[in-house]
C-alpha positions, 0 to 999 in steps of 0.5 A, a space after each residue: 137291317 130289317 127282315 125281309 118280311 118286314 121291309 118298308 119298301 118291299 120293291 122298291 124302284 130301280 134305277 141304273 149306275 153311273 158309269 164309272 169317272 174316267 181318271 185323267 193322266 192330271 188327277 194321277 200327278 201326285 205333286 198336283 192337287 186336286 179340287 174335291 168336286 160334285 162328282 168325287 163326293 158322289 163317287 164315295 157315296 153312291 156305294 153305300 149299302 142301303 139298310 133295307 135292301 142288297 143295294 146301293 144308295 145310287 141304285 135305289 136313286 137315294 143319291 144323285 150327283 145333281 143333289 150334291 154341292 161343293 164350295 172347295 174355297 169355303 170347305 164345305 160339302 153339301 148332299 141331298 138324299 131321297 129315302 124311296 118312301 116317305 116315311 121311310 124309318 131308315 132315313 137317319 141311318 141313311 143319312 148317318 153313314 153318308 155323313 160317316 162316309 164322308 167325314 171318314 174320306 175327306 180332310 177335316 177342313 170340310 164341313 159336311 151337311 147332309 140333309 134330305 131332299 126337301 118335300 120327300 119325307 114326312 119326318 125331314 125336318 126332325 131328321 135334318 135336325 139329328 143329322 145336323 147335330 154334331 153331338 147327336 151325331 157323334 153319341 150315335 156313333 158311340 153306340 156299338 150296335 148303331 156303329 156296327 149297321 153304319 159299318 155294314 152299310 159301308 162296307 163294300 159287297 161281293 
């Protein structure tokens, strides 16, 4: 985490929280299963800490639930993420603990891209090339250090 007199983005914009999804008697029945949908994804990701700042992803505008893609036939899992600045340079640690988040929350059949939204950071292709790569990806995530700041960016707030 930055200090905060170093911070990229000293005041950043903010934006409101969705209200929280009503959970029907349907998705409480145990012996249904449930589709894993756009809206589930946002829900585990829109409370991720960001790096920077004492707040979430969803309330920087980082994630957005239109920005985010689920083919349940096919596996596969798809989120656009909008750093505040662009040359923020905690883009790929961003998109690292969404990718962590949701490879932590759904089963192991999906396949998860995360990836910024196009035309909104100066370094997107480079960091869609890291965020893509399973190896780079996991020999981040064997560095102490880089798996602690995931970690406090996952973390749930007082």
């Amino acid at each position: 985490m930055s200090s905060p007199d170093r911070l990229q983005n000293a005041n950043p914009q903010l934006y409101g929280r969705t209200s929280e999804r009503e959970v029907t008697p349907e998705e409480l029945n145990e012996d249904v299963e449930d589709a894993i949908d756009a809206r589930e994804i946002f829900d585990l990701v829109r409370s991720i800490n960001d790096p920077e700042h004492p707040l979430t992803l969803e309330e920087l505008n980082v994630i957005e639930q239109s920005r985010i893609t689920v083919d349940e036939d096919n596996n596969h899992v798809s989120v656009e993420f909008t750093p505040t600045i662009p040359h923020c340079s905690m883009a790929t640690l961003i998109g690292l603990s969404i990718r962590v988040k949701l490879l932590r929350a759904l089963p192991t059949r999906f396949k998860v891209d995360v990836h910024i939204t196009p035309g909104t950071h100066q370094s997107e292709h480079a960091v869609n090339k890291q965020l893509a790569d399973k190896e780079r990806v996991a020999a981040a995530l064997e560095n102490q250090h880089l798996l602690e700041v995931v970690n406090q960016c996952l973390s749930t707030r007082n």
